[in-house]
C-alpha positions as a Python dict, from the first residue, in 0.01 Angstrom:
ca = {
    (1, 'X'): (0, 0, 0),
    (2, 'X'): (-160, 348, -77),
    (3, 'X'): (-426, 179, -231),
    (4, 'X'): (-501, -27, 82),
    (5, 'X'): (-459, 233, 309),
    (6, 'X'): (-724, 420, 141),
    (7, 'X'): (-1011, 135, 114),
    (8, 'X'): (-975, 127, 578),
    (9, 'X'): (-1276, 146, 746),
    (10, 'X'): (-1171, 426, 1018),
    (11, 'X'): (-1438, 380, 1212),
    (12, 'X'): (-1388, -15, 1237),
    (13, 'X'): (-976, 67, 1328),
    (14, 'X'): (-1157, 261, 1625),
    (15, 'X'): (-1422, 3, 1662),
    (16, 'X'): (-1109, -248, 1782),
    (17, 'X'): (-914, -25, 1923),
    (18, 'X'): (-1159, 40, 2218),
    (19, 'X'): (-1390, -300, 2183),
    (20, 'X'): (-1089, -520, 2251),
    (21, 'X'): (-964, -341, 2543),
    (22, 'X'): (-1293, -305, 2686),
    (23, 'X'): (-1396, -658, 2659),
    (24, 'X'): (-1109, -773, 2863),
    (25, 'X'): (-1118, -533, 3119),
    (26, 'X'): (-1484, -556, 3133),
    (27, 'X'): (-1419, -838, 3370),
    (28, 'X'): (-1260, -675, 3663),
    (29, 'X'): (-1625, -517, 3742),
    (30, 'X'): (-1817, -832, 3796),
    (31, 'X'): (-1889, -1041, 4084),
    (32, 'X'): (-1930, -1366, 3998),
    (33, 'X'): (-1678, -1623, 3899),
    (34, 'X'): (-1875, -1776, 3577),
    (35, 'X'): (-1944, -1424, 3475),
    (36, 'X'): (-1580, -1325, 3481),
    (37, 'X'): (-1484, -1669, 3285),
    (38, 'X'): (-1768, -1499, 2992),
    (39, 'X'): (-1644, -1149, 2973),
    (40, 'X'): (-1276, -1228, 2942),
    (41, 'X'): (-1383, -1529, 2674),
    (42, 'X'): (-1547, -1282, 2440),
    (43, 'X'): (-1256, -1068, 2467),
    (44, 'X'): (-1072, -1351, 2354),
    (45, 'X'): (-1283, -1462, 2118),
    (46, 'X'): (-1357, -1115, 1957),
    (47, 'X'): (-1021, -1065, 1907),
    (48, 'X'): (-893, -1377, 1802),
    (49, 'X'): (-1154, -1453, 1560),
    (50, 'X'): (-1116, -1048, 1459),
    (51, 'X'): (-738, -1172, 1378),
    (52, 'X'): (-775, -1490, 1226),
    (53, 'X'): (-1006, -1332, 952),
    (54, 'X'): (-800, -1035, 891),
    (55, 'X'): (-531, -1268, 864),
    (56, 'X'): (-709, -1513, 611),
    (57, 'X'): (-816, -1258, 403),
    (58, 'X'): (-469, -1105, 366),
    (59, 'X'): (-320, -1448, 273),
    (60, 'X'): (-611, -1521, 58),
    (61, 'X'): (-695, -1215, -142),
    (62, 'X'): (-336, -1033, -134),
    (63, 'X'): (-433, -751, 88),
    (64, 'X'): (-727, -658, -152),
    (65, 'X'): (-1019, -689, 116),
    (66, 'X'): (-833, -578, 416),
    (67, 'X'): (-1171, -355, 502),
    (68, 'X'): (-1423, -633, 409),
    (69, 'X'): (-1226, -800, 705),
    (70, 'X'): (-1237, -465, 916),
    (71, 'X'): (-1636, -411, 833),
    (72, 'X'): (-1696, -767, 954),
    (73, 'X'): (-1560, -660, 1254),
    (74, 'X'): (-1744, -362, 1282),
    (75, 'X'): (-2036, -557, 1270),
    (76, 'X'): (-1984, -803, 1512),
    (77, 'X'): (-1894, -515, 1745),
    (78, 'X'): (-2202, -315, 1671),
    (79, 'X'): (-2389, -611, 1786),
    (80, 'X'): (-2155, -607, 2090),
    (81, 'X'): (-2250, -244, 2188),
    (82, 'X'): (-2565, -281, 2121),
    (83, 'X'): (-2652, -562, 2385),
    (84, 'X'): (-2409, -383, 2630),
    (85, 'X'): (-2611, -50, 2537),
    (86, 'X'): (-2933, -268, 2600),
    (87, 'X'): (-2820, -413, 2893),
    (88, 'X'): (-2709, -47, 3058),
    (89, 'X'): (-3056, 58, 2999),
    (90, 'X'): (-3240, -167, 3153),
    (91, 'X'): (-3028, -134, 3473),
    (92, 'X'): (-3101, 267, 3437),
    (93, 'X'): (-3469, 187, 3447),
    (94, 'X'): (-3443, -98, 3718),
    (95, 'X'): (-3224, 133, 3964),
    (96, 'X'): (-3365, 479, 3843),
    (97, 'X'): (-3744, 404, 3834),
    (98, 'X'): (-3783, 209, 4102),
    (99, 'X'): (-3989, 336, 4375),
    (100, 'X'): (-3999, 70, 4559),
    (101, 'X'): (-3918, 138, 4907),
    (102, 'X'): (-3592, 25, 5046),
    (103, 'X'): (-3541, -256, 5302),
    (104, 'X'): (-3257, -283, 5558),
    (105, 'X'): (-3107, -648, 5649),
    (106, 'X'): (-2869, -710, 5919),
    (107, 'X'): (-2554, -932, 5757),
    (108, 'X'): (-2187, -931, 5871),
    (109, 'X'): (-1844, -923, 5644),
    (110, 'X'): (-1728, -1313, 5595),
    (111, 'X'): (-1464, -1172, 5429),
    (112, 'X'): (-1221, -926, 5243),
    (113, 'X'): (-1035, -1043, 4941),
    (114, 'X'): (-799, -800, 4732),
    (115, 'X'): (-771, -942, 4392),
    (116, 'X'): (-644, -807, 4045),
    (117, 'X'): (-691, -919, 3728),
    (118, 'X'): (-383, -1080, 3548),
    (119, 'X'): (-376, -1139, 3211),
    (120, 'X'): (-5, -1308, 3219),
    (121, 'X'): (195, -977, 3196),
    (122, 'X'): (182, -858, 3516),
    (123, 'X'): (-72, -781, 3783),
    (124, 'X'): (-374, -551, 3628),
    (125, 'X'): (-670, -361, 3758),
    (126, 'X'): (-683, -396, 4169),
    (127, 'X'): (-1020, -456, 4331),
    (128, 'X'): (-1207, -564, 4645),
    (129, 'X'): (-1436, -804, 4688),
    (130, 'X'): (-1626, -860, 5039),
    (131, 'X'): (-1863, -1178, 5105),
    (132, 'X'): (-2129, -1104, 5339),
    (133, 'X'): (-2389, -1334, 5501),
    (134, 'X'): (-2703, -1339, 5298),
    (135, 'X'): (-3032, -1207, 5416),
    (136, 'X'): (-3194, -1430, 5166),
    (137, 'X'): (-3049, -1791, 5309),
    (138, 'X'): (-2827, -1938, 5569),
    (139, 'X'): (-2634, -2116, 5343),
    (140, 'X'): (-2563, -1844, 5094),
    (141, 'X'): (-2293, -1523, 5056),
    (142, 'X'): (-2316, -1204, 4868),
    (143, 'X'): (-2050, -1086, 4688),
    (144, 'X'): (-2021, -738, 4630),
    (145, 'X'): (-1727, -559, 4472),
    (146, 'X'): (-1583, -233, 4663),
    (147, 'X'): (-1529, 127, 4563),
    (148, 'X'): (-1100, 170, 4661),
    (149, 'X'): (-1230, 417, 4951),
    (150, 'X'): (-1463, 180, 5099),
    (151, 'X'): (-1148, -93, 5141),
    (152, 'X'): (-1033, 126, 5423),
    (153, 'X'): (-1335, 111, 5588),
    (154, 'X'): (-1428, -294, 5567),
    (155, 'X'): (-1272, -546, 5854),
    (156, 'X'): (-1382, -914, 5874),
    (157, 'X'): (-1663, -990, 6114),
    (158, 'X'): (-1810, -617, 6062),
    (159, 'X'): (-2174, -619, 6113),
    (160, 'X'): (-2381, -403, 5854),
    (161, 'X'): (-2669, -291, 5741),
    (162, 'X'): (-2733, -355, 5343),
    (163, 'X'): (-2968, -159, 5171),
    (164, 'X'): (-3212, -384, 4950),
    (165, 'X'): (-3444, -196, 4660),
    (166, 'X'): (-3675, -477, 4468),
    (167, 'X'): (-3596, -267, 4164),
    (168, 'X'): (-3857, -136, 3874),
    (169, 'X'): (-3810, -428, 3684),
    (170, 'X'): (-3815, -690, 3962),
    (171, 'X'): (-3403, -711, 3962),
    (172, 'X'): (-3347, -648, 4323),
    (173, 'X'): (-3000, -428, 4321),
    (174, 'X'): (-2845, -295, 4645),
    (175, 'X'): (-2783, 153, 4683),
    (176, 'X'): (-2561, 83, 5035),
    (177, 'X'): (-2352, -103, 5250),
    (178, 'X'): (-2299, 80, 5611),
    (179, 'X'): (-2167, -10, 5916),
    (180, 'X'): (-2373, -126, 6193),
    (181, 'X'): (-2351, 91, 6502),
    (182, 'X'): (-2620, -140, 6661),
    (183, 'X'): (-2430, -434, 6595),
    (184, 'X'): (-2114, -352, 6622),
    (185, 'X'): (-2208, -213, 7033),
    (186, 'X'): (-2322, -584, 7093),
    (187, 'X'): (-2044, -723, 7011),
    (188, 'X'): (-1831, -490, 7247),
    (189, 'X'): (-2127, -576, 7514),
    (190, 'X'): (-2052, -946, 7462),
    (191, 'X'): (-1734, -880, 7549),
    (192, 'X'): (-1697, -603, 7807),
    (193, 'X'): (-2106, -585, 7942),
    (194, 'X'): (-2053, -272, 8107),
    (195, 'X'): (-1891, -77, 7840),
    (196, 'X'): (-2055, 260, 7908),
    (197, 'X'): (-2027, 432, 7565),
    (198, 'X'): (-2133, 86, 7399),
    (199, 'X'): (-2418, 81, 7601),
    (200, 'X'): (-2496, 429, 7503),
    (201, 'X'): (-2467, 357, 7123),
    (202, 'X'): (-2697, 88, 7182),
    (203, 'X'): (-2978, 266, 7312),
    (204, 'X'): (-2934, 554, 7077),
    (205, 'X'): (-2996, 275, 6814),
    (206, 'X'): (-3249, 96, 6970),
    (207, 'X'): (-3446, 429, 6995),
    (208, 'X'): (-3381, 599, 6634),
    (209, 'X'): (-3539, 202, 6498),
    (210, 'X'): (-3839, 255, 6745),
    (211, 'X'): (-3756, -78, 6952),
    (212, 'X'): (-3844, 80, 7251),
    (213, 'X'): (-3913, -210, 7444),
    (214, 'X'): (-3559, -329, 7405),
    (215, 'X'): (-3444, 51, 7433),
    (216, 'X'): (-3600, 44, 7762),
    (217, 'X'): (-3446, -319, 7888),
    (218, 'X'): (-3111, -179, 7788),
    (219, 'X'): (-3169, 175, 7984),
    (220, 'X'): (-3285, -37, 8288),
    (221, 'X'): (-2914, -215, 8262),
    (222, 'X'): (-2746, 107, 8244),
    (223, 'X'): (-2933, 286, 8508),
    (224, 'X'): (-2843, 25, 8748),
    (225, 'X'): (-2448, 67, 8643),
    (226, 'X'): (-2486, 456, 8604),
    (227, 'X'): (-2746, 609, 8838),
    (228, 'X'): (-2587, 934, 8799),
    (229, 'X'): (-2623, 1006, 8457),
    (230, 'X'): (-2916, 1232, 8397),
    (231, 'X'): (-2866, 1330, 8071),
    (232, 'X'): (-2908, 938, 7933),
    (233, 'X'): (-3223, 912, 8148),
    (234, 'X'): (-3394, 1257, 8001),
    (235, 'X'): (-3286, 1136, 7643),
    (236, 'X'): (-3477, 805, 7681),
    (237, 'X'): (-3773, 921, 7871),
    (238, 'X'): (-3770, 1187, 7589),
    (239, 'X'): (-3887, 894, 7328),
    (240, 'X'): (-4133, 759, 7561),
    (241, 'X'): (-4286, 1093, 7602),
    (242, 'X'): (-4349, 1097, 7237),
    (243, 'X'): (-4470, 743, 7241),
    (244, 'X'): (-4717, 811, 7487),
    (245, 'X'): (-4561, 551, 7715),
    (246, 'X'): (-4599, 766, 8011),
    (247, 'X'): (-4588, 487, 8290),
    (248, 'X'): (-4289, 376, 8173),
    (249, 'X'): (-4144, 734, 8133),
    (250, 'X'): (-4229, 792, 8544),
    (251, 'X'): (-4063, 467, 8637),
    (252, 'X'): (-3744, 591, 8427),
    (253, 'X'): (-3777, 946, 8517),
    (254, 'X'): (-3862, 937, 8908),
    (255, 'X'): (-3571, 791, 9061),
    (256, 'X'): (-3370, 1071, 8889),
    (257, 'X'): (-3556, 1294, 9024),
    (258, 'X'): (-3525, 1184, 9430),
    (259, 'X'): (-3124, 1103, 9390),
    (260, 'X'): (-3081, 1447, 9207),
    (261, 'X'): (-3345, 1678, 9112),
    (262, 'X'): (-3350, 1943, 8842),
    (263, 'X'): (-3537, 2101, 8646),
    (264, 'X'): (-3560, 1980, 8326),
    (265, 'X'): (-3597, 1626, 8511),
    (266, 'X'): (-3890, 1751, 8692),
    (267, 'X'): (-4059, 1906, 8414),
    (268, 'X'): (-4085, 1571, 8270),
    (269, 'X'): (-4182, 1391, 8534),
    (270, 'X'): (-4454, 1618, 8565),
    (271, 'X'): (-4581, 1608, 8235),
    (272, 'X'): (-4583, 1219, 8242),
    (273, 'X'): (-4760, 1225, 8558),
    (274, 'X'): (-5030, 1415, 8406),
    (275, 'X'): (-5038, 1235, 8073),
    (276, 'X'): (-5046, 920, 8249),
    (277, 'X'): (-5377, 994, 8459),
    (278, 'X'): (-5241, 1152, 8715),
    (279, 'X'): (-5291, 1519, 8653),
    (280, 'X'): (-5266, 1595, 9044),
    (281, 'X'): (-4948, 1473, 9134),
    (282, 'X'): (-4835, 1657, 8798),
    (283, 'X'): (-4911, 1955, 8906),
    (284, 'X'): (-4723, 1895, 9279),
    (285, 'X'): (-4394, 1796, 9070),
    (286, 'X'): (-4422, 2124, 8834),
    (287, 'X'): (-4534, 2385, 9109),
    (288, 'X'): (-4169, 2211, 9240),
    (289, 'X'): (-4016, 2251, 8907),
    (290, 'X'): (-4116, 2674, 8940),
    (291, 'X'): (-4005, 2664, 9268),
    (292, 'X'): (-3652, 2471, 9174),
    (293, 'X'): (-3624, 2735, 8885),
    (294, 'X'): (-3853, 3056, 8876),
    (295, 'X'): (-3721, 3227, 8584),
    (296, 'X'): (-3781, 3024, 8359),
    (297, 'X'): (-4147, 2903, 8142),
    (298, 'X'): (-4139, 2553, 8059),
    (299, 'X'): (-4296, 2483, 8395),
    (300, 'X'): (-4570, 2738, 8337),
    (301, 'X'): (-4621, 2662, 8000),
    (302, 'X'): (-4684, 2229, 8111),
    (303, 'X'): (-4933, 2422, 8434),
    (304, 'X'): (-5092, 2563, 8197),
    (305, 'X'): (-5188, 2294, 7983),
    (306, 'X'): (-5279, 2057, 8254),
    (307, 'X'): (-5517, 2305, 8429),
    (308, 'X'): (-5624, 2337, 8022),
    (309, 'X'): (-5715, 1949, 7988),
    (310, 'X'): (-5894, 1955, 8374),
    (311, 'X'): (-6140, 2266, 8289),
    (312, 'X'): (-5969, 2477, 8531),
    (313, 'X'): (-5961, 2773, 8313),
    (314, 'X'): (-5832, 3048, 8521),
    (315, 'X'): (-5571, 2887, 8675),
    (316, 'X'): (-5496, 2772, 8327),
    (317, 'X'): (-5474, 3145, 8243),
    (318, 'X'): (-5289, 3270, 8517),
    (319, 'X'): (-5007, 3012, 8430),
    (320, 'X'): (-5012, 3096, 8016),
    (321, 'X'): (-4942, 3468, 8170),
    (322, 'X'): (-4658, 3401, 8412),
    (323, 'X'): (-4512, 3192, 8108),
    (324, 'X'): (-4555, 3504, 7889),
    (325, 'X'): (-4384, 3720, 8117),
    (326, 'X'): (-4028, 3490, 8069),
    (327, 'X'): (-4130, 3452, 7679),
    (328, 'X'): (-4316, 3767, 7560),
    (329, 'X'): (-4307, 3714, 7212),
    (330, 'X'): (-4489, 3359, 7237),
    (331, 'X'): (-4780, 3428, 7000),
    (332, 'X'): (-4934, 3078, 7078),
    (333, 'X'): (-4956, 3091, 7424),
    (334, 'X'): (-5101, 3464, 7397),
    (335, 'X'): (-5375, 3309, 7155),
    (336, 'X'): (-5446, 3007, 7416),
    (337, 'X'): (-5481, 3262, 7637),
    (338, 'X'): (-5759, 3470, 7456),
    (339, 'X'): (-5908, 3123, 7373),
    (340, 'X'): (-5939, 3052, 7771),
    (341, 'X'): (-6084, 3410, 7803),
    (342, 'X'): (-6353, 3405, 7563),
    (343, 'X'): (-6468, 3058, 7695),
    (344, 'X'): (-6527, 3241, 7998),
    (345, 'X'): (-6691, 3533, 7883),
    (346, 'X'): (-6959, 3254, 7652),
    (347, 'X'): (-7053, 3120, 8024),
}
């Protein structure tokens, strides 16, 4: 016994101690049913072909080549690791390489299903899986298995937003799954159409994926159920601004202005005026805007950049100062203002 003891490959003993396991748990991770069926039939097959030949070789030989049996082993696990090892590598390169850059589809969760794996003794290894609608065909689903947090977090009929890399090595492989404010605010819409903070959502949505069009159909809707909210109205005229859709900023921003002026709304208005080819009528709504609230520069600062754009330097000048004295320490405006003043002087 001594003698056999002594001739064991220690390495192979370790070799099935962890390939066995691994094999048959290995099948809890994957997604697809036929790939399942493979993982947890070389498990089987490792270790009862491992088994058998042990086995033979003890009846055979009289316990003499008890580590021929084990090295065997070993070998047919080395191959094992080394297409697993193979196989982890070239998702490392697909995923880590790729610099591809990432596309977001809409898709919705079909459904939730808690499984485990059972191997007959007893329920083993709990997981997740969710089917969503594919972005790739109307016909298909993509199964995805979920993290244990993420099961909290997953309801059927959830609209989200699935992250799609092409991958280095063309294996397309998704990096996340999150839920879909967007989405989500239409379906409360199509049930309740004047839910106010759906509504909201909406826009804010609309606006962060640049659909301004649809940003502004939507603001239209809720200005008509909530005249009075002024903030919503600055925050959406705010993206047109930067959009340079002024005539559609002064349609959003006027009414706002004669049901309840203030400053901030009048600032804007003026601006857009201006920007929108009518510099005149800008300057009427921000001369307003000083008068509505003196102390403070935004006003001058827009005055002076209009009377900038129309040549009228002085005036352009004399507002750059008034904003300096509410913002001293505005080293850009004092430098617009030396710019103004030496364009005078080269007359």
């Amino acid at each position: 016994m001594s003698r056999m003891l002594d001739r064991l490959d220690r390495r192979s003993v370790w070799l099935v101690a962890v390939l066995i396991p691994t094999s048959l748990a290995a099948s809890a991770s994957t997604t697809r049913p036929w790939l399942t069926a493979l993982l947890l039939g070389v498990g089987v097959a490792v270790s009862a072909v491992s088994l058998a030949a042990i086995a033979r070789r003890l009846v055979a030989d009289g316990g003499t080549t008890l580590a021929e049996g084990l090295r065997w082993l070993h070998r047919a696990g080395i191959v094992a690791v080394g297409i697993f090892i193979l196989w982890t590598i070239v998702v490392y390169v697909n995923g880590a390489w790729d610099s591809s850059t990432p596309v977001e589809h809409d898709s919705e969760v079909l459904a939730v299903i808690a499984t485990v794996v059972d191997p007959g003794r007893g329920a083993l290894m709990p997981h997740t899986q969710a089917d969503l609608r594919s972005w790739r065909s109307a016909d298909r689903v993509e199964r995805l298995v979920l993290a244990h947090a993420e099961t909290r977090r997953v309801w059927v009929g959830q609209p989200v937003r699935v992250r799609l890399h092409a991958g280095r090595l063309g294996i397309p492989w998704i990096s996340a799954v999150v839920h879909d404010e967007m989405g989500h605010a239409r379906q409360i819409l199509q049930v309740s159409p004047t839910a106010f903070h759906a509504m909201k959502r909406l826009i804010a949505g609309l606006l962060e994926r640049r659909q301004l069009d649809e940003a502004l159909a939507v603001t239209r809707r809720y200005v008509a159920l909530y005249p009075d909210d002024v903030e919503q109205v600055q925050f959406v005229a705010g993206y047109l601004q930067v959009a340079g859709r002024y005539r559609e900023e002064v349609e959003l921003i006027a009414p706002a202005v004669e049901r309840r002026p203030d400053y901030t709304s009048l600032c804007m208005l003026g601006v857009a005026l201006a920007r929108g080819g009518r510099p005149l009528q800008g300057i009427d709504v921000l001369d307003r805007a000083v008068r509505f609230q003196p102390d403070s520069f935004l006003a001058f600062h827009d005055l002076g950049e209009i009377y900038h754009a129309l040549g009228r330097h002085e005036e352009a000048i004399a507002a750059y100062e008034a904003e300096l004295v509410r913002r001293p320490r505005s080293l850009e405006t004092r430098r617009r203002v030396q710019v103004l003043r030496d364009i005078i002087r080269a007359r």
